[in-house]
C-alpha positions in Angstrom: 0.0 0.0 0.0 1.1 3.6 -0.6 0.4 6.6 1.3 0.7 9.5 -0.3 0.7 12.8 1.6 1.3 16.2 2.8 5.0 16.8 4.2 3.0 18.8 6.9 2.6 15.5 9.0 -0.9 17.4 10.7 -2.4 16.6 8.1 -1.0 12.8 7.9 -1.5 12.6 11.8 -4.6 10.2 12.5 -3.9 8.0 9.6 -0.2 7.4 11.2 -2.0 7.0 14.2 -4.2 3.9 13.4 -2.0 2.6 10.9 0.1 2.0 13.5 -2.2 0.8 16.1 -3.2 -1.5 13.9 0.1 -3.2 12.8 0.0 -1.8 9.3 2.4 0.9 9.8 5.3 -1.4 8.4 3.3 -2.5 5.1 3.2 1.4 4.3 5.3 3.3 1.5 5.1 6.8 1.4 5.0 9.1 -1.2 4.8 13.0 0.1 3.9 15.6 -1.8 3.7 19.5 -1.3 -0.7 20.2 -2.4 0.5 24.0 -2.7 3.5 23.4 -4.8 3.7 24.2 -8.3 5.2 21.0 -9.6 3.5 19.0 -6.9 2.6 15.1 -8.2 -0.7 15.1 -6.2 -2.9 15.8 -9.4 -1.5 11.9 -10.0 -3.3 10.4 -7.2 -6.4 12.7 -6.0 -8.9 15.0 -8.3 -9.4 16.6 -5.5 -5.4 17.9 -5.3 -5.8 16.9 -1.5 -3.5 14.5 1.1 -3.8 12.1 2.5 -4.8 9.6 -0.7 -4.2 5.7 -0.4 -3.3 3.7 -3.5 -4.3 0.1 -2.3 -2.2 -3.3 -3.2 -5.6 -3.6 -5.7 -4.8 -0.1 -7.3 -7.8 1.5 -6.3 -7.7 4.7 -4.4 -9.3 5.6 -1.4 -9.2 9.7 -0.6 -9.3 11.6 2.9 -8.0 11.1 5.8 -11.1 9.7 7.8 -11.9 7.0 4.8 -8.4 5.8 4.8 -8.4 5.5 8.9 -11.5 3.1 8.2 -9.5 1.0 5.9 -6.9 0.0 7.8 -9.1 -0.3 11.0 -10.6 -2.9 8.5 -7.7 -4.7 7.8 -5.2 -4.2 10.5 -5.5 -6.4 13.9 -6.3 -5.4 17.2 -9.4 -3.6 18.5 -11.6 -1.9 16.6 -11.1 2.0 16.4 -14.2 2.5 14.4 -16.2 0.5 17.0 -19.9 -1.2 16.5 -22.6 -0.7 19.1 -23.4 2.4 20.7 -20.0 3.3 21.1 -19.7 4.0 17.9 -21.3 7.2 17.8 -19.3 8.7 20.9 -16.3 7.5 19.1 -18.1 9.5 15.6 -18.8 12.3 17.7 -15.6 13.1 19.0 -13.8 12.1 15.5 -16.1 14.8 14.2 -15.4 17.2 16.7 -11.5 17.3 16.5 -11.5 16.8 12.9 -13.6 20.1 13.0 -11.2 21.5 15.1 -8.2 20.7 13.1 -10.0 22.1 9.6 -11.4 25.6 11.9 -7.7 26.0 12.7 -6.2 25.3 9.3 -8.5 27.6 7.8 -7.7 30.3 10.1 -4.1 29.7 9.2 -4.7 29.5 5.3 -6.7 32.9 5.6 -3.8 34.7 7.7 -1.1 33.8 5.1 -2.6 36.2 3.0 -1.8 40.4 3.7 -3.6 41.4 7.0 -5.1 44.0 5.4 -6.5 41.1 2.6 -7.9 39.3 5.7 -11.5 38.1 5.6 -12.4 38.8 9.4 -16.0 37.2 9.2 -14.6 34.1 8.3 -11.6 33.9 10.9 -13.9 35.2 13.8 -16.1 32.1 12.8 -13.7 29.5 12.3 -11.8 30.9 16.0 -15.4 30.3 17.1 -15.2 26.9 16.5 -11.6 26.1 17.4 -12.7 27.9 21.1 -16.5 25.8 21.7 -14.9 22.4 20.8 -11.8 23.5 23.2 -14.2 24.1 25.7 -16.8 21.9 25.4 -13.9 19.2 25.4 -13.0 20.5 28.8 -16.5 20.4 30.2 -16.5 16.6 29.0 -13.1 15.6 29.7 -13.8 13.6 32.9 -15.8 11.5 30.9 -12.8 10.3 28.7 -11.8 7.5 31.0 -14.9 5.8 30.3 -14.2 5.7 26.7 -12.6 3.1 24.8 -9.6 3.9 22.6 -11.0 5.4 19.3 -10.9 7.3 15.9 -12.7 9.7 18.1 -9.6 10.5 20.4 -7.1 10.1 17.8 -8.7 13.4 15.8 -9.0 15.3 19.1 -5.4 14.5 19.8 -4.8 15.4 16.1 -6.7 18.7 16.2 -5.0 19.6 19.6 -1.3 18.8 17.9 -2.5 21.0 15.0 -2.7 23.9 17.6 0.6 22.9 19.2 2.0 22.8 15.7 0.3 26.1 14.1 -1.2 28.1 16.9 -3.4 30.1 14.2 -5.4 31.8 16.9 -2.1 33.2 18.6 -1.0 34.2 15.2 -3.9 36.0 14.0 -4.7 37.7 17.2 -7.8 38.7 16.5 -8.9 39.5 20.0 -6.9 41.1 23.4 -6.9 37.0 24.6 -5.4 35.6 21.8 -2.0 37.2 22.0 -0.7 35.0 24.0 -3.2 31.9 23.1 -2.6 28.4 24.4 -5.0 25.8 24.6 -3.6 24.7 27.7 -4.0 27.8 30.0 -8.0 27.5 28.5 -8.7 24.5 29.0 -6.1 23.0 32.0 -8.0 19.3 32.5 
């Protein structure tokens, strides 16, 4: 199987994740490629010009990060990350909500690379808005976690909080007094 990819391992992040929790990590090859470069290959693999893309041992392709977690949830061993049951949808819920996360904050950081003064503030005041009610609705739920099992749902809120770690687009955009000196941490401390 290949992976192909984004050198910006965020964006890689939960597909690492469960390939590795689920042995396949090994039977990977990896093929990265830049989506915003000019002579970037990823037209080869994806229409869509987006990472991460699988090209399976069959040749087919499977697109997006999520679609290509299921795979190899599917075909690795081990429990099941995309579980069955009713757990499934608190594992769904919480892949939704850091995978939210993680696209809020990228967006913020695609919209500040542009000129300030090119800014649209509309959209980064509602995509802060979003990065800020998952952070703290997260820490509302937090002491709930332990009652969990393991999940796709925790790996995107781990891979939405790393993108933050990583990025910090709401530090670097500033667009309110708070967000100066932003860090998810001091927010949210449990």
């Amino acid at each position: 199987m290949k992976l192909v990819f984004n050198p910006d391992d965020s964006y890689v992040h939960k597909a690492l994740v469960v390939a590795f929790e689920k042995g396949l990590i090994d039977a990977l090859q990896f093929d990265a490629h830049d989506p915003f470069g000019q002579e970037t290959g990823i037209w080869e693999y994806s229409p869509l010009g987006k990472a991460p893309v699988l090209v399976m041992e069959n040749g087919r392709v499977l697109y997006g990060g999520l679609a290509v977690c299921e795979y190899f949830d599917a075909h690795g061993h081990g429990p099941r990350l995309f579980p069955d049951g009713h757990e499934r949808w608190d594992a769904y819920r919480l892949m939704m909500l850091g995978d939210g996360m993680f696209d809020a904050a990228a967006m913020i950081r695609v919209e500040a690379r542009r000129p300030r003064a090119q800014w649209n503030i509309e959209h980064i005041e509602r995509e802060r808005r979003k990065v800020i009610g998952v952070l703290d609705l997260l820490e509302h739920e937090v002491p709930g976690f332990d009652l969990l099992a393991f999940s796709i749902g925790q790996i995107c809120v781990v891979g939405g909080i790393s993108y933050l770690d990583a990025r910090n687009p709401i530090k670097n955009a500033s667009l309110e007094v708070e967000d100066v000196g932003f860090d998810w941490r001091d927010r949210c401390p449990k």
